[in-house]
N, C-alpha and C positions, 0 to 999 in steps of 0.2 A: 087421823091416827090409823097406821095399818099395823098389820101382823105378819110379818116376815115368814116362810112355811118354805121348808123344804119336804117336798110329797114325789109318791109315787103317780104317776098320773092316770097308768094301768094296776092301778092296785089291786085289782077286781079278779086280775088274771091270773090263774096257777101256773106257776115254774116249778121247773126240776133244778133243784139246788144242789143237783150233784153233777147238774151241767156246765162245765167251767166257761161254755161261748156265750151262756145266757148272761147280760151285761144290764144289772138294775140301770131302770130309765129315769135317774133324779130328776125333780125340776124346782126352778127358785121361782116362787110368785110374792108375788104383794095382797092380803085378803084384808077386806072388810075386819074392823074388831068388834060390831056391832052384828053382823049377818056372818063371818065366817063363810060369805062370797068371795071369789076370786076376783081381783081389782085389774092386776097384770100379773104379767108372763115376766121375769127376770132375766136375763142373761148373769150367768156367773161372772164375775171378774175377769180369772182366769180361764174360761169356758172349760172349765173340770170341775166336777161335784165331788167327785167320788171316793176323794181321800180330805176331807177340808170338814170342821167342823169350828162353831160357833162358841166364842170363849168369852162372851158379853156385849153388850149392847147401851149406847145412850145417845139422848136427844138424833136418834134415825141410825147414826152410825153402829156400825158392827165391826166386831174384830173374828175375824177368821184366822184358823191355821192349819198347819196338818192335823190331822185325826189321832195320831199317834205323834207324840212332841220330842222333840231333839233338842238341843241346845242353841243351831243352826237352821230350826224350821222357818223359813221363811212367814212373816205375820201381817196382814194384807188387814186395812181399816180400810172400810167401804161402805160407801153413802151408797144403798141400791137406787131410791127414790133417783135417784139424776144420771147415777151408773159413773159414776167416779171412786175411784180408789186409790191409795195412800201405800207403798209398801215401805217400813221403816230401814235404815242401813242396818247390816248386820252387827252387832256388837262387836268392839272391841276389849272389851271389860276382861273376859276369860274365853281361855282354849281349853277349857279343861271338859271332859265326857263326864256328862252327868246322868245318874240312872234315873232319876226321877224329874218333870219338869213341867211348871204350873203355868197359867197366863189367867188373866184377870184383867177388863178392860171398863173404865170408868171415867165420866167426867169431872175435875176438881172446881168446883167453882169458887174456892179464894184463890186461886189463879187463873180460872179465866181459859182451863188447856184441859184435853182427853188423855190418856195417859194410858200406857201398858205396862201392869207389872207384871215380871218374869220371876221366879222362885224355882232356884235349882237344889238338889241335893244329891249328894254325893254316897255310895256305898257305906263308907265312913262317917256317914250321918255329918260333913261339914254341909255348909249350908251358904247360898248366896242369893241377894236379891236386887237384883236394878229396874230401873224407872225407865220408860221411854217417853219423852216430851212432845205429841202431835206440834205442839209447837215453835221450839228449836230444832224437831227431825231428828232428836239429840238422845244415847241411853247415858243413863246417870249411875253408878256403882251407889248402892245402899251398904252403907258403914256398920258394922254389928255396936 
């Protein structure tokens, strides 16, 4: 069992944070859950940290996506342990701009499938939620 960490590696060092060329130095490891030792060095998926953040986790898999969530962010599942990654098709379900947008990523075990839910909502407080299937590749529209 590891612990997934994104860290600074020079954290030690003082920056001027009013320097736009100074560029945070991410990095993805794999640590010890027992010693909180560094195991390995990661490579990112996309070899970009710097806008991606972490929306759930099971059995090793992770769901990453942008930092800030769109309707159309692209959402990338990733086994780091092997360095294989999953990106699902974009929905067809809605074209509509949504101002607020959630993701939640879990494994189901009466079917057997990892699964991403998306939850959008609208200015107008309507509301919508689809299912993505790791295994049909598939988004599923959620019926009110």
């Amino acid at each position: 069992v590891y612990l997934l960490c994104l860290h600074h590696p020079n954290f030690e060092c003082q920056r001027d944070d009013d320097d736009p060329y100074v560029k945070e130095e991410l990095q993805w490891s794999l640590s010890s859950n027992e010693t909180f030792e560094q195991c390995f060095k990661l490579n990112h998926p996309l070899e970009n940290t710097e806008h991606y953040r972490i929306y759930g986790s099971s059995n090793g898999l992770v769901c990453i996506s942008d930092e800030i969530l769109n309707f159309d962010s692209p959402i990338h599942i990733w086994n780091p342990s092997i360095s294989k990654f999953r990106t699902p098709p974009m929905s067809t379900n809605i074209n509509l701009k949504f101002a607020y947008v959630a993701l939640q990523f879990g494994f189901h075990p009466g079917v057997n499938d990892y699964k991403v839910v998306r939850m959008m909502c609208m200015d107008n407080k309507a509301f919508a939620v689809e299912v993505y299937s790791l295994a049909t590749n598939s988004w599923k529209m959620i019926e009110a």
